[in-house]
PDB file with SEQRES, HELIX, SHEET and CRYST1 records, atoms N, CA, C and O in Angstrom:
SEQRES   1 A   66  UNK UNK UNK UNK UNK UNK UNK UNK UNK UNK UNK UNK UNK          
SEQRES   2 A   66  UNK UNK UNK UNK UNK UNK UNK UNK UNK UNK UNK UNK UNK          
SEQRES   3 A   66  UNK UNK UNK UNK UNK UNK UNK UNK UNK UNK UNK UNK UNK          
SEQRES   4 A   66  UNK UNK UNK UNK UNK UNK UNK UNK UNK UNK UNK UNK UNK          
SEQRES   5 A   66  UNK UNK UNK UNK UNK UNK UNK UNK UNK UNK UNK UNK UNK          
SEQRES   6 A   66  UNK                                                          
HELIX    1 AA1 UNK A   17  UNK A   26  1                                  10    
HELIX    2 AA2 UNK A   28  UNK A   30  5                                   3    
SHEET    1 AA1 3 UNK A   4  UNK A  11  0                                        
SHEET    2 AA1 3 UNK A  57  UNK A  64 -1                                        
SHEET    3 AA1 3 UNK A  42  UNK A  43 -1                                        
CRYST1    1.000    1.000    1.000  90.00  90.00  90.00 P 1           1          
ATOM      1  N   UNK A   1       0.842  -1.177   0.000  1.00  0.00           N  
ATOM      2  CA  UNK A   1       0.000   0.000   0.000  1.00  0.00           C  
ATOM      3  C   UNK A   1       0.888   1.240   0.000  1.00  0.00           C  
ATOM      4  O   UNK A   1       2.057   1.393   0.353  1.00  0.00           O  
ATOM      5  N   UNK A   2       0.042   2.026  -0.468  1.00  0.00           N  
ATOM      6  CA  UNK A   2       1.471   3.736  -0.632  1.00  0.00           C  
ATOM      7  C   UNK A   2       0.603   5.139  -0.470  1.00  0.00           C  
ATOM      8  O   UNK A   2      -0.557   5.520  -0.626  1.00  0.00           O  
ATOM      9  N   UNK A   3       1.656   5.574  -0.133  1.00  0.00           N  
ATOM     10  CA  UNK A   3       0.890   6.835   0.665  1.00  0.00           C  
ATOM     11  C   UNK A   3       1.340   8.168  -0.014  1.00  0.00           C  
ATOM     12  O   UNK A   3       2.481   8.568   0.215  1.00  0.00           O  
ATOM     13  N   UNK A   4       0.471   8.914  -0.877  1.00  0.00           N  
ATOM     14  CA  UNK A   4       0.638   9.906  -1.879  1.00  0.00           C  
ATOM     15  C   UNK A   4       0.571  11.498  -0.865  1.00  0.00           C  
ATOM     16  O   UNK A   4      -0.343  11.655  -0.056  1.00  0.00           O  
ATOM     17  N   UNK A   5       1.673  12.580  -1.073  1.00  0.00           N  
ATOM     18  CA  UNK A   5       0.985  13.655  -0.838  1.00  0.00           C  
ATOM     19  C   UNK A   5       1.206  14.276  -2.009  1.00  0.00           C  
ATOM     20  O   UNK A   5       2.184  14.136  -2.743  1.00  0.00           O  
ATOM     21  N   UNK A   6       0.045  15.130  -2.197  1.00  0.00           N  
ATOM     22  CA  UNK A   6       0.193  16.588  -3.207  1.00  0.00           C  
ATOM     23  C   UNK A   6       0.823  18.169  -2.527  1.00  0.00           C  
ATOM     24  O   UNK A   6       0.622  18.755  -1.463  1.00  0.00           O  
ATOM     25  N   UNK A   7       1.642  18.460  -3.715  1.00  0.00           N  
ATOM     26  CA  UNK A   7       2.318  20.072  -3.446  1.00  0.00           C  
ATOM     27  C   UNK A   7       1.321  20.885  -4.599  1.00  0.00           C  
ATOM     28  O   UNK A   7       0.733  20.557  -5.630  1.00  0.00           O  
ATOM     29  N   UNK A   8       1.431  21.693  -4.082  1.00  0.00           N  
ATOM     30  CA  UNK A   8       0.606  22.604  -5.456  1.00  0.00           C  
ATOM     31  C   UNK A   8       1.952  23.846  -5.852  1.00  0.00           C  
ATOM     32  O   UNK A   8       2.451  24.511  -4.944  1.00  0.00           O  
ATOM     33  N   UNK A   9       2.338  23.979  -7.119  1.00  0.00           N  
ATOM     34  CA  UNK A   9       3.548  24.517  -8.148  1.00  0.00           C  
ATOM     35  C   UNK A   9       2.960  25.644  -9.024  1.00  0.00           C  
ATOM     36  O   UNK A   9       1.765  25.712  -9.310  1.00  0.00           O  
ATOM     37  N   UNK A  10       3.842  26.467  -9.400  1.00  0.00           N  
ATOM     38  CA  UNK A  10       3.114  27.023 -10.401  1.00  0.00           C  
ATOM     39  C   UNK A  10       4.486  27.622 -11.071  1.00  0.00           C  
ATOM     40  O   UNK A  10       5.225  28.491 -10.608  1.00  0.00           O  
ATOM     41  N   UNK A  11       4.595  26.936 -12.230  1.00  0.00           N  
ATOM     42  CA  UNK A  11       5.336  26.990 -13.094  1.00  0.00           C  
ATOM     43  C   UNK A  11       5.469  28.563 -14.249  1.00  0.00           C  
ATOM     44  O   UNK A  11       4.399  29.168 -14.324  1.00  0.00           O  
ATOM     45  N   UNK A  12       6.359  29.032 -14.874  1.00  0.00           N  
ATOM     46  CA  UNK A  12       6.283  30.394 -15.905  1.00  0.00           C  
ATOM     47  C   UNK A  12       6.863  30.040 -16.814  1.00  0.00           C  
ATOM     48  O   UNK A  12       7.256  28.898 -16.574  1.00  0.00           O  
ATOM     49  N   UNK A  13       7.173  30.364 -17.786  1.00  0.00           N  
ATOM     50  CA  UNK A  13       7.368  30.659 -19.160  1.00  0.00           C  
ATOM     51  C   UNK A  13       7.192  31.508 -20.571  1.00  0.00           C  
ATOM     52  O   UNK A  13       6.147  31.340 -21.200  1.00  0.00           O  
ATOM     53  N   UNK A  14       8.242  32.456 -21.100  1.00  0.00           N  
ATOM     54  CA  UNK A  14       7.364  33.116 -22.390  1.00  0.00           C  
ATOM     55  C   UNK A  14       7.204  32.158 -23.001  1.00  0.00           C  
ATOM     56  O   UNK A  14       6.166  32.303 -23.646  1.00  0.00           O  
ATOM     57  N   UNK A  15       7.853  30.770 -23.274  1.00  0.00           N  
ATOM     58  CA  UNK A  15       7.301  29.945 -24.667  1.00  0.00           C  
ATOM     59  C   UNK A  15       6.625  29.366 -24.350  1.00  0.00           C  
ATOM     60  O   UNK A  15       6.931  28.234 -24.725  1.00  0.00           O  
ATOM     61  N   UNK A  16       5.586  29.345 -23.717  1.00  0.00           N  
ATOM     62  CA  UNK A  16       4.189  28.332 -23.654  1.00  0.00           C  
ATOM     63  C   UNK A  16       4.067  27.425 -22.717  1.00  0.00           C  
ATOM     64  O   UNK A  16       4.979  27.008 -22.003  1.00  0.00           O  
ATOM     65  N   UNK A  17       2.835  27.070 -22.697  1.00  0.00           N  
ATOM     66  CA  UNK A  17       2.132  26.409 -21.497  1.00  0.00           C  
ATOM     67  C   UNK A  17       2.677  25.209 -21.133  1.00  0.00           C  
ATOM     68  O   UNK A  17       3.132  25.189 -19.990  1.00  0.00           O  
ATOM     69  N   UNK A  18       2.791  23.887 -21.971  1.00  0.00           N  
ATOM     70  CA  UNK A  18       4.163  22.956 -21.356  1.00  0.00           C  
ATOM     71  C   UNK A  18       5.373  23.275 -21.159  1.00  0.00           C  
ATOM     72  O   UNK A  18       5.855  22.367 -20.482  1.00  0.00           O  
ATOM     73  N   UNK A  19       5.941  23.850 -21.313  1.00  0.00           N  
ATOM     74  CA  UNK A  19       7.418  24.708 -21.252  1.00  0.00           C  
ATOM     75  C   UNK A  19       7.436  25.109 -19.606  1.00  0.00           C  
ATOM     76  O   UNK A  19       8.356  24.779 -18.858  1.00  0.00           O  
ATOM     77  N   UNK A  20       6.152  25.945 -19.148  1.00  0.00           N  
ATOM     78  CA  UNK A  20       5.667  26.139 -17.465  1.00  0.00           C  
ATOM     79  C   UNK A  20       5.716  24.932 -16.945  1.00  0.00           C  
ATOM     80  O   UNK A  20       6.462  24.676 -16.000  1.00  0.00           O  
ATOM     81  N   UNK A  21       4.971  24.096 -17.468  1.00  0.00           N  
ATOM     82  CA  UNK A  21       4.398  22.900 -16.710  1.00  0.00           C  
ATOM     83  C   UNK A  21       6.415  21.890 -16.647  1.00  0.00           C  
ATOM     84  O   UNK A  21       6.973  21.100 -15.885  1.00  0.00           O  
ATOM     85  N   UNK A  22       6.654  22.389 -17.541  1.00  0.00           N  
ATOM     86  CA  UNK A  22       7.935  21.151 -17.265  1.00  0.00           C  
ATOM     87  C   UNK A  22       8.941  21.914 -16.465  1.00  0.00           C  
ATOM     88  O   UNK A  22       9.717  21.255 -15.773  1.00  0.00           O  
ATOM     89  N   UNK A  23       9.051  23.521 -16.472  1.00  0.00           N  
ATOM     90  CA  UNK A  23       9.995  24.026 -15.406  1.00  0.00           C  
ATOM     91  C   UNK A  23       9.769  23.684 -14.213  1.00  0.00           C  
ATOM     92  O   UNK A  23      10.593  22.954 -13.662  1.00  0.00           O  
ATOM     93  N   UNK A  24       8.748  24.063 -13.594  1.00  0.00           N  
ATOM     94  CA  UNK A  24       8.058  23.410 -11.914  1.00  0.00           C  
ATOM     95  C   UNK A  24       8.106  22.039 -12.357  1.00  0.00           C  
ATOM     96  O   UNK A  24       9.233  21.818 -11.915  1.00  0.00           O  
ATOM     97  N   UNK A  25       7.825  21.128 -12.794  1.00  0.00           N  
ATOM     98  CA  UNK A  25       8.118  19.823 -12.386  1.00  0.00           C  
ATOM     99  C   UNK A  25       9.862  19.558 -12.529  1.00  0.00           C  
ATOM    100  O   UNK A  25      10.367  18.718 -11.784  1.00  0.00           O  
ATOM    101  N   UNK A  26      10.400  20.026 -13.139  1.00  0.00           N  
ATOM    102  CA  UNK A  26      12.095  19.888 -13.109  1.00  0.00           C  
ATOM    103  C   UNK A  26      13.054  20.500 -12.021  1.00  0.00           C  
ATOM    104  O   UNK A  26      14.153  20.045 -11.705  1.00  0.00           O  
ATOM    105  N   UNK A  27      12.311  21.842 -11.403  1.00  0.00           N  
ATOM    106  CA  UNK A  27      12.458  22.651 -10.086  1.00  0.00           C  
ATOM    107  C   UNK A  27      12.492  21.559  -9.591  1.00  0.00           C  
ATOM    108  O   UNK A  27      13.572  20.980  -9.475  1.00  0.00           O  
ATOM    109  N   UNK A  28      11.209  20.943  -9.131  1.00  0.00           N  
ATOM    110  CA  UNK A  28      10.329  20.374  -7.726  1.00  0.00           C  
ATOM    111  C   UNK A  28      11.463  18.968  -8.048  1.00  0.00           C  
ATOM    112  O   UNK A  28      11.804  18.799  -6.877  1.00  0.00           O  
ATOM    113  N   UNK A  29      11.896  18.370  -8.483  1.00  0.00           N  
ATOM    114  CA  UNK A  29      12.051  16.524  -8.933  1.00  0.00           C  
ATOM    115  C   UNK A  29      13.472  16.897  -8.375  1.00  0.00           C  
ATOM    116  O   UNK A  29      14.066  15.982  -7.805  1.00  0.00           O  
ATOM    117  N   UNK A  30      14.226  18.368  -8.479  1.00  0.00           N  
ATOM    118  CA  UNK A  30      15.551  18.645  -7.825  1.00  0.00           C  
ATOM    119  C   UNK A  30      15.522  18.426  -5.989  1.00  0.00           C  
ATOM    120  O   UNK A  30      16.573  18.166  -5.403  1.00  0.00           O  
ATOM    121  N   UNK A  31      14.401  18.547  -5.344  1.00  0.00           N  
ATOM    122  CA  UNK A  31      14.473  18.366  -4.021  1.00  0.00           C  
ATOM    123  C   UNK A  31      13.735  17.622  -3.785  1.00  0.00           C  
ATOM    124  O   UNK A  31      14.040  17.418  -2.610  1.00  0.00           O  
ATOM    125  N   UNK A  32      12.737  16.841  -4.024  1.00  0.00           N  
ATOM    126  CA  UNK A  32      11.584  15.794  -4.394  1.00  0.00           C  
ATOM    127  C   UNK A  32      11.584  14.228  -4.745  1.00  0.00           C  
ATOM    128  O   UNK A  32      11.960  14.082  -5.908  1.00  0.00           O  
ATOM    129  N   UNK A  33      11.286  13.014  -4.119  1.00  0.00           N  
ATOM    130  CA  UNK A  33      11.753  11.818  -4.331  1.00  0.00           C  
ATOM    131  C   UNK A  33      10.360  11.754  -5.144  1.00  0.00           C  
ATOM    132  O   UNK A  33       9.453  12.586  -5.155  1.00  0.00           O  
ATOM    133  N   UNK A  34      10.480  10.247  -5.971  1.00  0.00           N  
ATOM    134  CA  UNK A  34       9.226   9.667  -6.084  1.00  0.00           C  
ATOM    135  C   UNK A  34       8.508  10.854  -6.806  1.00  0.00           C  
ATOM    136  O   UNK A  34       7.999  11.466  -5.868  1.00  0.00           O  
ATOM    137  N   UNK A  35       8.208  11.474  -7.889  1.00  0.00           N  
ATOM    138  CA  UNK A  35       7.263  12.321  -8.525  1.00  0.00           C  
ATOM    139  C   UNK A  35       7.028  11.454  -9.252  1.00  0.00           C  
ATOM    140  O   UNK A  35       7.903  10.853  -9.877  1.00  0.00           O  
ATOM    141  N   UNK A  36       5.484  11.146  -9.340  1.00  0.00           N  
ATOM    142  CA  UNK A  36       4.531  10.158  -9.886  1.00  0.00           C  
ATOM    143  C   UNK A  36       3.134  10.922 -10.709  1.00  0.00           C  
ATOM    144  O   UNK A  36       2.336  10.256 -11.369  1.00  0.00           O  
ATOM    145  N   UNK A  37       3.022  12.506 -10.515  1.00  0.00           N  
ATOM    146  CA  UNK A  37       1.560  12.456 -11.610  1.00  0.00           C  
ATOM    147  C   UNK A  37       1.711  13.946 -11.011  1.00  0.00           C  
ATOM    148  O   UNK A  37       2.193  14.372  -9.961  1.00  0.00           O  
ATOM    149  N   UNK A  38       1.039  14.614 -12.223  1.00  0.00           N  
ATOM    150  CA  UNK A  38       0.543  16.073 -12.117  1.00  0.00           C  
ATOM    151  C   UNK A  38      -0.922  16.423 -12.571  1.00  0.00           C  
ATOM    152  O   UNK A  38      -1.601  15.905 -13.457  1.00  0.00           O  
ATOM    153  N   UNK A  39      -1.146  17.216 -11.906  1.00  0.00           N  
ATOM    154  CA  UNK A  39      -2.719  17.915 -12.428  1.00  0.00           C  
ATOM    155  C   UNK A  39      -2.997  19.560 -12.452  1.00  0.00           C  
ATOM    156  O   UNK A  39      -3.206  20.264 -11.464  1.00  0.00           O  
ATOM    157  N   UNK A  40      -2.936  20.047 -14.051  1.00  0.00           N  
ATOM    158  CA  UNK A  40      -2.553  21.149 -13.862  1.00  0.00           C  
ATOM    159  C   UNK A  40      -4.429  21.869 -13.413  1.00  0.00           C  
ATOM    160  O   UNK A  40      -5.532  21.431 -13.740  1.00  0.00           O  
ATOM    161  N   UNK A  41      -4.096  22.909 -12.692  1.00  0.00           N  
ATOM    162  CA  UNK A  41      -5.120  23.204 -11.883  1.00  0.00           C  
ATOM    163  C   UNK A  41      -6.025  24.858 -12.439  1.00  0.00           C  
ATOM    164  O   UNK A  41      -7.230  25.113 -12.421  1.00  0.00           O  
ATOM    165  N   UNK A  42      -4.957  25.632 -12.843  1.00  0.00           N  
ATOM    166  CA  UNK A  42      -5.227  26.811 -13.642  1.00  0.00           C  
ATOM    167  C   UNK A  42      -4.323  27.277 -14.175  1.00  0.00           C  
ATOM    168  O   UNK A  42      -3.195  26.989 -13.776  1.00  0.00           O  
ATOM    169  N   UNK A  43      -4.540  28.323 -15.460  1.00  0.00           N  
ATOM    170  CA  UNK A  43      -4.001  28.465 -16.785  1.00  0.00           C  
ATOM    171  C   UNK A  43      -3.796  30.113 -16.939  1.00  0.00           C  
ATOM    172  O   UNK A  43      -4.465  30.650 -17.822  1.00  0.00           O  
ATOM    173  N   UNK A  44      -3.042  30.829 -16.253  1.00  0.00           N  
ATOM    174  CA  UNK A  44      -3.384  32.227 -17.030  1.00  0.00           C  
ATOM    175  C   UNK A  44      -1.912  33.531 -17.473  1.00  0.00           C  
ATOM    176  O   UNK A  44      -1.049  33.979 -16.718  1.00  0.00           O  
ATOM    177  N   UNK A  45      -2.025  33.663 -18.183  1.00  0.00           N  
ATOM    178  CA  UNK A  45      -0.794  34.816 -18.253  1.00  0.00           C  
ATOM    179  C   UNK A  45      -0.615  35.862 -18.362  1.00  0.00           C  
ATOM    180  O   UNK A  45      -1.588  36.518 -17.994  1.00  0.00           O  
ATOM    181  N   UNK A  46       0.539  36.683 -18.856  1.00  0.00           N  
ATOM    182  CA  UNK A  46       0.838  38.355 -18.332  1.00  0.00           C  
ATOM    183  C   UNK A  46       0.663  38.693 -19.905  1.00  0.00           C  
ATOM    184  O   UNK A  46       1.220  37.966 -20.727  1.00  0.00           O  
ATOM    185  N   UNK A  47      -0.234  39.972 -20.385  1.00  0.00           N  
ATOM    186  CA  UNK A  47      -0.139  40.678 -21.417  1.00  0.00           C  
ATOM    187  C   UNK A  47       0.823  41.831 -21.486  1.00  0.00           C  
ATOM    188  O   UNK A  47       1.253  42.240 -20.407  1.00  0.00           O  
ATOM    189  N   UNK A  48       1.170  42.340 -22.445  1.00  0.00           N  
ATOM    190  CA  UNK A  48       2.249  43.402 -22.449  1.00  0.00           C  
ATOM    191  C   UNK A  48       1.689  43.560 -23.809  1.00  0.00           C  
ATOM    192  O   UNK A  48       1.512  42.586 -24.540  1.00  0.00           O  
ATOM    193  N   UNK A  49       1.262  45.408 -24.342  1.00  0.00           N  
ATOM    194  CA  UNK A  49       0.901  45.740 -25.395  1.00  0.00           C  
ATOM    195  C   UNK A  49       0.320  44.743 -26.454  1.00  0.00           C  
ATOM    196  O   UNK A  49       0.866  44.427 -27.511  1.00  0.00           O  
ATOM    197  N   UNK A  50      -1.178  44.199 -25.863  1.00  0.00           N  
ATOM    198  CA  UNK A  50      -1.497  43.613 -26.798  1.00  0.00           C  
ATOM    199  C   UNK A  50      -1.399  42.432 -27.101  1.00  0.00           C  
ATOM    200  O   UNK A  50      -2.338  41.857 -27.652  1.00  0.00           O  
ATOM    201  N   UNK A  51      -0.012  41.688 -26.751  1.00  0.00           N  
ATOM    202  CA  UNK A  51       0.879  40.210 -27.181  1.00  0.00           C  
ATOM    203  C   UNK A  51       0.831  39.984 -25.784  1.00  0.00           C  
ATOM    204  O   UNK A  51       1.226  40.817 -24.968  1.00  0.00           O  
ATOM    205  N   UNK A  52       0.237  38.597 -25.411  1.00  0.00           N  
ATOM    206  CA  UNK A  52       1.011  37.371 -24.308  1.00  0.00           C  
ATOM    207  C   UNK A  52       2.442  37.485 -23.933  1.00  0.00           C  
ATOM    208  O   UNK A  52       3.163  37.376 -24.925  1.00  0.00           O  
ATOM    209  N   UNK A  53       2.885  37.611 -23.172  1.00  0.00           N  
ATOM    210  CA  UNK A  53       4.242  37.763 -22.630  1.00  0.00           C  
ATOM    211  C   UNK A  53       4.725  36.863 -22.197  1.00  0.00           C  
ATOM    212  O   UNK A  53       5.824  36.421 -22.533  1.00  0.00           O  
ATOM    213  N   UNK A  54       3.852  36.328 -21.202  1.00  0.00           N  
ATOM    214  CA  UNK A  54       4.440  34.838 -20.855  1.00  0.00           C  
ATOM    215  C   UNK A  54       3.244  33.955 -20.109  1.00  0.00           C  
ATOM    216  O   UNK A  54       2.155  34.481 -19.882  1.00  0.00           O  
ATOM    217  N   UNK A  55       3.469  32.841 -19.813  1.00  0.00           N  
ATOM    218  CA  UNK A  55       2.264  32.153 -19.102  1.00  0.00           C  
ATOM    219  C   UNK A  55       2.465  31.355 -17.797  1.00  0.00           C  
ATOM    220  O   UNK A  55       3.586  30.903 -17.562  1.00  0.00           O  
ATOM    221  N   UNK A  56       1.535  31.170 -17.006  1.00  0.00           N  
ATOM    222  CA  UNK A  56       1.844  30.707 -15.547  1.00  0.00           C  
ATOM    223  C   UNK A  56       0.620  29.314 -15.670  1.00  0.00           C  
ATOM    224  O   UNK A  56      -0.411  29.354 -16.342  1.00  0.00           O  
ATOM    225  N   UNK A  57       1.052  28.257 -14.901  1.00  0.00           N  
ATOM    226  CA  UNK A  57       0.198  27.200 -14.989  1.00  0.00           C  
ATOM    227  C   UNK A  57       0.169  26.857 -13.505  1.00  0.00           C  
ATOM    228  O   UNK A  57       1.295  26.776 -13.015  1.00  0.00           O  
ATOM    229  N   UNK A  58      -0.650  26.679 -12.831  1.00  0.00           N  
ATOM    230  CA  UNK A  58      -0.600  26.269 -11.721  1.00  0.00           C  
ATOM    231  C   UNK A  58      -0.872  24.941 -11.319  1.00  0.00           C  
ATOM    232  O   UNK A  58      -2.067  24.713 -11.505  1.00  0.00           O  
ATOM    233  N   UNK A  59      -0.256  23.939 -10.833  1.00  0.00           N  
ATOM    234  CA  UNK A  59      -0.141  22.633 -11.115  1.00  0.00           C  
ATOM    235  C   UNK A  59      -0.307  21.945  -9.425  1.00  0.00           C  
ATOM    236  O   UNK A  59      -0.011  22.578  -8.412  1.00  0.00           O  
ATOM    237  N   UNK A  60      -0.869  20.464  -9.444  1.00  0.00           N  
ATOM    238  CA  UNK A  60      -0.772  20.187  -8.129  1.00  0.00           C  
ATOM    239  C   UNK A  60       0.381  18.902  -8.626  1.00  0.00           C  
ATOM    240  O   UNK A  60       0.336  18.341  -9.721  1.00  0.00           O  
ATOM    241  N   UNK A  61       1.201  18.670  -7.742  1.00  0.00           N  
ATOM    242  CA  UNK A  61       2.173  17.600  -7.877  1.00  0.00           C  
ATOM    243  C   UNK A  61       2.101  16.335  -7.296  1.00  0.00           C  
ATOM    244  O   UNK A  61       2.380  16.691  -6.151  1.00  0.00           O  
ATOM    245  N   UNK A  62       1.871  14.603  -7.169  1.00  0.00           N  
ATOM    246  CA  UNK A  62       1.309  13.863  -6.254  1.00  0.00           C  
ATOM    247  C   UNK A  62       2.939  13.045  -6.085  1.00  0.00           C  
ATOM    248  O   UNK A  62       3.473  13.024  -7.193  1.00  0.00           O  
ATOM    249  N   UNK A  63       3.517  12.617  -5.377  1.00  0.00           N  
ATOM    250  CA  UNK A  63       4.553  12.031  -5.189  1.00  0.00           C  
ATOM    251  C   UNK A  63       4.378  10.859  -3.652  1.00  0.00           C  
ATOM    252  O   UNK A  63       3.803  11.175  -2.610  1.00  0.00           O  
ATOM    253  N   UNK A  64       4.957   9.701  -3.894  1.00  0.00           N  
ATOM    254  CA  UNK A  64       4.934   8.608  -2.718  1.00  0.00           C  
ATOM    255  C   UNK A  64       5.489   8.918  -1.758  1.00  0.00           C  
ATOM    256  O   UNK A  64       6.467   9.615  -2.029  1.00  0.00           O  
ATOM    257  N   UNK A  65       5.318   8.698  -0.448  1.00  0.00           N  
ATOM    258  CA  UNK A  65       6.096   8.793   0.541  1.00  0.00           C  
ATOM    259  C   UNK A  65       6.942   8.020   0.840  1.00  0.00           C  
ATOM    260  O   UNK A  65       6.596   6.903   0.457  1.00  0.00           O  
ATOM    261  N   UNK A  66       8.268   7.996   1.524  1.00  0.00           N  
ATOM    262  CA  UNK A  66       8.824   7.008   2.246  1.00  0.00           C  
ATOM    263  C   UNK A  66       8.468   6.517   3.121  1.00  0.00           C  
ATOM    264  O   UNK A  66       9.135   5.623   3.641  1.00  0.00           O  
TER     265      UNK A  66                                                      
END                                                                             
């Protein structure tokens, strides 16, 4: 039997929405055992004249315990 907790992340990026999602999970997996599943939770980003600038994803992270 295994025992999951969730972190909640929130990843940035100007090049796009997986690009966020894989910085916070590559952050988090640097101090983090066992990362097993993500669920990204909300989606929104910074405008600057008009054009998207960059985007933020906010993600929950589920990883096993020892």
């Amino acid at each position: 039997m295994a025992v999951y907790k969730k972190i909640e992340l929130v990843g940035t990026s100007s090049d796009g929405l997986e690009d966020a999602i894989r910085a916070a999970i590559k952050k988090a997996s640097e101090t983090l055992r066992h990362l097993d599943w993500f669920e990204v939770k909300e989606i929104r980003g910074n405008i600057d004249e008009g054009n998207v600038r960059s985007f933020q994803v906010v993600l929950q992270v589920g990883f096993k315990l020892d």
